[in-house]
C-alpha positions as CSV (number, residue, x, y, z in Angstrom):
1,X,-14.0,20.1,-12.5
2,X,-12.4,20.3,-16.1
3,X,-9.3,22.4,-14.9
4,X,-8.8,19.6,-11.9
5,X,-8.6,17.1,-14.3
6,X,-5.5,17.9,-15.6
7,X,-3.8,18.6,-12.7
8,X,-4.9,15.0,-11.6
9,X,-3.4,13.2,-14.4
10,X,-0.3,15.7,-14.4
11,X,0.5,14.5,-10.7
12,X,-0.1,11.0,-11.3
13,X,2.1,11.4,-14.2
14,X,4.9,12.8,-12.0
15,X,4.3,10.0,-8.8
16,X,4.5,7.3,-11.8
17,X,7.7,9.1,-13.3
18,X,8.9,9.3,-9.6
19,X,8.9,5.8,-8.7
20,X,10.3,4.9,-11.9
21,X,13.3,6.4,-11.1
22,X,13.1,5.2,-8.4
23,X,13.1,1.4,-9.0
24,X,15.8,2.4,-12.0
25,X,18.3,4.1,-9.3
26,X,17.6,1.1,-6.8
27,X,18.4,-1.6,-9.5
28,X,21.5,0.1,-10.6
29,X,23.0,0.6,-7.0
30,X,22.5,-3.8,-6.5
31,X,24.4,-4.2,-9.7
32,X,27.0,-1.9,-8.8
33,X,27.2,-3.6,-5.2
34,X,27.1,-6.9,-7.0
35,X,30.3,-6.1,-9.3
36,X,32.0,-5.1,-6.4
37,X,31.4,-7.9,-4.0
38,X,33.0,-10.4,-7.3
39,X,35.6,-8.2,-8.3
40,X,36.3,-8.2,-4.3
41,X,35.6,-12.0,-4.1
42,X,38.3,-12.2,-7.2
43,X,41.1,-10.5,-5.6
44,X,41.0,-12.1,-2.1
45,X,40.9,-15.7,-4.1
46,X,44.0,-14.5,-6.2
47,X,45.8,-13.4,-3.2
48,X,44.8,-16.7,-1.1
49,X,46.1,-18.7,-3.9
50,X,49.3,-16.6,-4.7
51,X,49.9,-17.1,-0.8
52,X,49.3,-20.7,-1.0
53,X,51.3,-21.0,-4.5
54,X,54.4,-19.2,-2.9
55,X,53.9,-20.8,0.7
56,X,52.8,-24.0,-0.3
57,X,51.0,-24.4,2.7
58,X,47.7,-26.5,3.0
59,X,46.1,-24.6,5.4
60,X,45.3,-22.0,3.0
61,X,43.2,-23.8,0.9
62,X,41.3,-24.5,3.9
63,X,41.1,-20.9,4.3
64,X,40.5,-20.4,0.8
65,X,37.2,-22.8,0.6
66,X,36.0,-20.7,3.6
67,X,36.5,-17.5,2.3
68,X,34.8,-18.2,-0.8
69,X,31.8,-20.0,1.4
70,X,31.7,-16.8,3.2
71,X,31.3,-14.1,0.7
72,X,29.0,-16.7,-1.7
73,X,27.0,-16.2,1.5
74,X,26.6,-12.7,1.5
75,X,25.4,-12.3,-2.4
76,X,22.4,-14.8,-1.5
């Protein structure tokens, strides 16, 4: 029973080392994804309003406001 000990502990040291990593890896992927879906949310807003700045046409705002609705959307 002494030499299953620590064996024991050295495996539940591992699974908790494991999930760790785990959680660590997960947590870092969502705030990559998040950077992304701004810097995405940033360009298509810079190119709705350079389109509506050289076009002058309302209905881009329109399309703007929805856009933005849209992709505030998918973050939540």
């Amino acid at each position: 029973m002494l030499k299953e000990y620590p064996e024991l502990r050295s495996q539940n040291l591992r699974t908790k080392i494991y999930k760790e990593t785990i959680q660590l890896i997960t947590t870092h992927n969502e705030d990559r994804i998040h950077a992304i879906l701004h810097f995405s949310t940033n360009i298509l807003s810079f190119v709705i309003l350079s389109g509506y700045s050289s076009l002058g046409n309302q209905e881009l705002l329109i399309l703007n406001s929805w856009v933005r609705e849209f992709l505030y959307n998918l973050l939540c």
